[in-house]
Backbone as JSON, one array per atom type, in Angstrom:
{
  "sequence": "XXXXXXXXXXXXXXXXXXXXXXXXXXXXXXXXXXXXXXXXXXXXXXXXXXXXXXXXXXXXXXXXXXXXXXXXXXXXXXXXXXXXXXXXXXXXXXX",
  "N": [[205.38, 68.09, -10.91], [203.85, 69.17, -13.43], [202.63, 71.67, -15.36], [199.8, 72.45, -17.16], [199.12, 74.75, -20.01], [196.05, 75.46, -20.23], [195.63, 75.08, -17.53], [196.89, 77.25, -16.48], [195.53, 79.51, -17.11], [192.77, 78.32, -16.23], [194.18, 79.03, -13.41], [194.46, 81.65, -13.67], [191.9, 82.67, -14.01], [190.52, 82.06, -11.36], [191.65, 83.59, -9.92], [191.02, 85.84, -10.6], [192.65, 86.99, -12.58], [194.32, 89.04, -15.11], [195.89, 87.65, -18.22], [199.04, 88.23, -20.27], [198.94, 86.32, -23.48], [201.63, 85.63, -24.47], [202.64, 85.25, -22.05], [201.95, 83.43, -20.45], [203.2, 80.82, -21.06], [205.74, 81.17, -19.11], [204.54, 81.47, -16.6], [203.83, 78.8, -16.58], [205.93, 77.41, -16.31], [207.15, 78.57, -14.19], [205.38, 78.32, -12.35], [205.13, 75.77, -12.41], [207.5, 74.77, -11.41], [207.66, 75.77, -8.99], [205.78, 74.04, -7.61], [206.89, 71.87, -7.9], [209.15, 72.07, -6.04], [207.39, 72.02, -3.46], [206.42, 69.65, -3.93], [208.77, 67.66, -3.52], [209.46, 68.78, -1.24], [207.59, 67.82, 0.51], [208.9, 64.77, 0.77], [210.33, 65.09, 2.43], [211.75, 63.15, 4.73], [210.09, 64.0, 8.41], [210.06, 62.47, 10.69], [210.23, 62.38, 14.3], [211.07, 64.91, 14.81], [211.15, 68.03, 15.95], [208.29, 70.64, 16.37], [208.9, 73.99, 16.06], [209.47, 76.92, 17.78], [206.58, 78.47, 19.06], [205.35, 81.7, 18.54], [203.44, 82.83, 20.18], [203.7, 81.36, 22.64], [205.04, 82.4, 24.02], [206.37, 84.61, 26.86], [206.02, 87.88, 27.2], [208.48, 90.37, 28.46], [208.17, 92.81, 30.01], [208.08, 96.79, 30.95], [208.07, 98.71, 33.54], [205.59, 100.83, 34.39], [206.32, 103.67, 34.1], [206.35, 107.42, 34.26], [208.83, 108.18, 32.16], [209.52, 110.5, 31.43], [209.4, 114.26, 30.78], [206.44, 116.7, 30.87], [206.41, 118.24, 28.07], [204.5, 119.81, 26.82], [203.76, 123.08, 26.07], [206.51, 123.73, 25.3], [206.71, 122.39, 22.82], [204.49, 123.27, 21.13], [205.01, 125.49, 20.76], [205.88, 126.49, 18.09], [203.38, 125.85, 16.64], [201.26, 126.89, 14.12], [198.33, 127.45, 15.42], [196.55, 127.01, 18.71], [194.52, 125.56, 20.75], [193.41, 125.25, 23.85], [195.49, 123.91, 24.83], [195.9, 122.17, 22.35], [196.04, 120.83, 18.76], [195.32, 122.97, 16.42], [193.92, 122.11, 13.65], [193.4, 122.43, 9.93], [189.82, 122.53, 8.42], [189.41, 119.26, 6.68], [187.71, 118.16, 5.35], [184.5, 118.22, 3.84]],
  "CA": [[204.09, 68.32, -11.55], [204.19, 70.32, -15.05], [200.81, 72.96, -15.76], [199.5, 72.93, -18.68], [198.73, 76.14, -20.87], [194.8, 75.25, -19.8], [195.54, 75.09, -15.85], [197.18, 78.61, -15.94], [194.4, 80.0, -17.71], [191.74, 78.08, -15.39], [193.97, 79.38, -12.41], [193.92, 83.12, -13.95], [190.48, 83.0, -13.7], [190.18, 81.86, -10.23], [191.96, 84.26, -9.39], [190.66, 87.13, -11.72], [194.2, 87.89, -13.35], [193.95, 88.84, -17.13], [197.31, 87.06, -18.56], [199.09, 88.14, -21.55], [198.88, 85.26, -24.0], [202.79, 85.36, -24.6], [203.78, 84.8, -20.78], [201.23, 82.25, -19.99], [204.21, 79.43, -20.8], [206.66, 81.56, -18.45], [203.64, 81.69, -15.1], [203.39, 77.65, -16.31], [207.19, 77.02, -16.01], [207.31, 78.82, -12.97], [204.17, 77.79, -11.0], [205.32, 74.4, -12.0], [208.89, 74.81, -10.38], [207.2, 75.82, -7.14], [205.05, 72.73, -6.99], [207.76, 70.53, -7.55], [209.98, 72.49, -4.74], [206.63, 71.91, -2.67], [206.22, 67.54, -3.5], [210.29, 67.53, -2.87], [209.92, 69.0, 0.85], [206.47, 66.95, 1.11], [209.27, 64.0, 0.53], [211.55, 64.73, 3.34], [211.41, 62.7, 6.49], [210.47, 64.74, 9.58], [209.6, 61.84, 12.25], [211.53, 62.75, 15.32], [211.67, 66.8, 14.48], [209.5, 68.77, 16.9], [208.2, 72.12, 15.81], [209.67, 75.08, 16.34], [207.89, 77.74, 19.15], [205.49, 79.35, 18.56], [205.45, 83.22, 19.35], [201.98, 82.95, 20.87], [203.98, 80.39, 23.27], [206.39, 83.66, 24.48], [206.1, 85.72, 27.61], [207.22, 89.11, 26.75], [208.79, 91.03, 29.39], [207.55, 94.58, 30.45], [208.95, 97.05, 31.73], [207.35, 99.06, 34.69], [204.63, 101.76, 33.68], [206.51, 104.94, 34.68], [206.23, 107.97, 33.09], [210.1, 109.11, 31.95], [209.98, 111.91, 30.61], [208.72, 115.63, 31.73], [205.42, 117.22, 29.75], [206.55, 119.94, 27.65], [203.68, 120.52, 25.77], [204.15, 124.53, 26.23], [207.94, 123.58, 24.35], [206.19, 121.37, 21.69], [202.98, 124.1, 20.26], [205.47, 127.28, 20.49], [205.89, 126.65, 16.56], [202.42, 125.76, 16.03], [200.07, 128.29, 13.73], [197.39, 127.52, 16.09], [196.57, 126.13, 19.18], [193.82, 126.03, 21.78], [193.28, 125.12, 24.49], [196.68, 123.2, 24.89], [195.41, 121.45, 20.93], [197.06, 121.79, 17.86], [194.3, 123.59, 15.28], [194.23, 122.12, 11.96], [192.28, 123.39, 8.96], [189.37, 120.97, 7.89], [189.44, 118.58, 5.0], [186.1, 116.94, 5.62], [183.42, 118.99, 3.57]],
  "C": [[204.28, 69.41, -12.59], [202.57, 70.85, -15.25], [201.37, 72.85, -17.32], [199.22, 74.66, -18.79], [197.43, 76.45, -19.85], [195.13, 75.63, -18.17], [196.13, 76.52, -15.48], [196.41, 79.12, -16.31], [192.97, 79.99, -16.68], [192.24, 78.89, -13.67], [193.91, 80.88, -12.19], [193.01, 83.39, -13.63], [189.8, 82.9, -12.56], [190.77, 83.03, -9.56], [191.71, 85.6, -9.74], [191.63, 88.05, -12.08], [193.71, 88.74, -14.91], [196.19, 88.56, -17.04], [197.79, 87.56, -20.09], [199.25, 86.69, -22.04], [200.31, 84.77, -23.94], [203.51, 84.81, -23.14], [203.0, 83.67, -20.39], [202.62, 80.46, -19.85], [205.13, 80.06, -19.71], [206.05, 81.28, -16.8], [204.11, 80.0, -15.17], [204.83, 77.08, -15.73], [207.45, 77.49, -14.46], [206.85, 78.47, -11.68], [204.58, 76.24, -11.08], [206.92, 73.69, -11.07], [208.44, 74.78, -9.12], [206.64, 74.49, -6.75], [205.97, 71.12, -6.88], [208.59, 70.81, -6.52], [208.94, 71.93, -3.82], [206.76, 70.34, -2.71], [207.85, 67.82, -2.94], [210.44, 68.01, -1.45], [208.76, 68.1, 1.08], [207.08, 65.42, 1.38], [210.35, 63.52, 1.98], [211.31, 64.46, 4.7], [211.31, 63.66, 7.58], [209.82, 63.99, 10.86], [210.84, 62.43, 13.23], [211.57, 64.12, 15.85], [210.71, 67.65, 15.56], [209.29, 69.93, 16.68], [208.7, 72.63, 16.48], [208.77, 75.95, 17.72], [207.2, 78.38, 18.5], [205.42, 80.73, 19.25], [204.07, 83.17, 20.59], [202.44, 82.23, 22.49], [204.34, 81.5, 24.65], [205.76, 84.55, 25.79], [206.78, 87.1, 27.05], [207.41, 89.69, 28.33], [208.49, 92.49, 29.17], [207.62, 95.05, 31.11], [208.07, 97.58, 32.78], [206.5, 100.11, 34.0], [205.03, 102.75, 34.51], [206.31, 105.8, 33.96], [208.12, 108.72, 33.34], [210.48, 110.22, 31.06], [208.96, 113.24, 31.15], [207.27, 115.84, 30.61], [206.18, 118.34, 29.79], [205.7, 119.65, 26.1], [203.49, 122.2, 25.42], [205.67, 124.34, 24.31], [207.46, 123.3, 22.82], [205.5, 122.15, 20.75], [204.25, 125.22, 20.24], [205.62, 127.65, 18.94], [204.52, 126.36, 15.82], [201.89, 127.18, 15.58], [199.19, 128.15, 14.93], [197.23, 126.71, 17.26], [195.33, 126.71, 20.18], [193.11, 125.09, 22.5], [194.5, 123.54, 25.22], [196.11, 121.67, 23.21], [196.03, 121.85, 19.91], [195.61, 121.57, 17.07], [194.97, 123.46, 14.0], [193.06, 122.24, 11.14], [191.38, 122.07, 8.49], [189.4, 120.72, 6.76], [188.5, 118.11, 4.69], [185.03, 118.35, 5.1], [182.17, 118.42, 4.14]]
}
């Protein structure tokens, strides 16, 4: 399938591009490459083929809900400017 001048223009506007005038033949050459890559796979037999999985399909595995690691929040604030009441105090930005 080959785009005209007109059909990149009409699909600029659907899409609310602004196009320079000079590349308009370069989008048409290009958008029309894709659509012929697109009929050429619309061409190729896939009776037989069975889709692929689907993630949604997937159990995930998970691990146990322990907690591994110690609290050192003490360790963590000793470089903070501010802190209180085990919080780190930051300055506001929100007038």
């Amino acid at each position: 399938m080959s785009l005209k001048k007109t059909d990149v223009e009409k699909i600029a506007h659907l899409a609310r591009l602004s196009l320079d005038e000079e590349a308009i033949p370069g989008y048409a050459d290009d958008l029309s490459g894709i659509l012929s890559l697109v009929e050429e796979m619309n061409e190729v037999n896939t009776d037989g083929v069975e889709p692929l999985a689907h993630p949604h399909d997937a159990v995930q595995r998970l691990r146990s809900d322990q907690v591994s690691e110690e609290n050192q929040r003490e360790l963590l604030q000793q470089n903070a400017p501010q802190i209180d009441s085990g919080l780190f105090l930051v300055p506001k930005v929100i007038e």
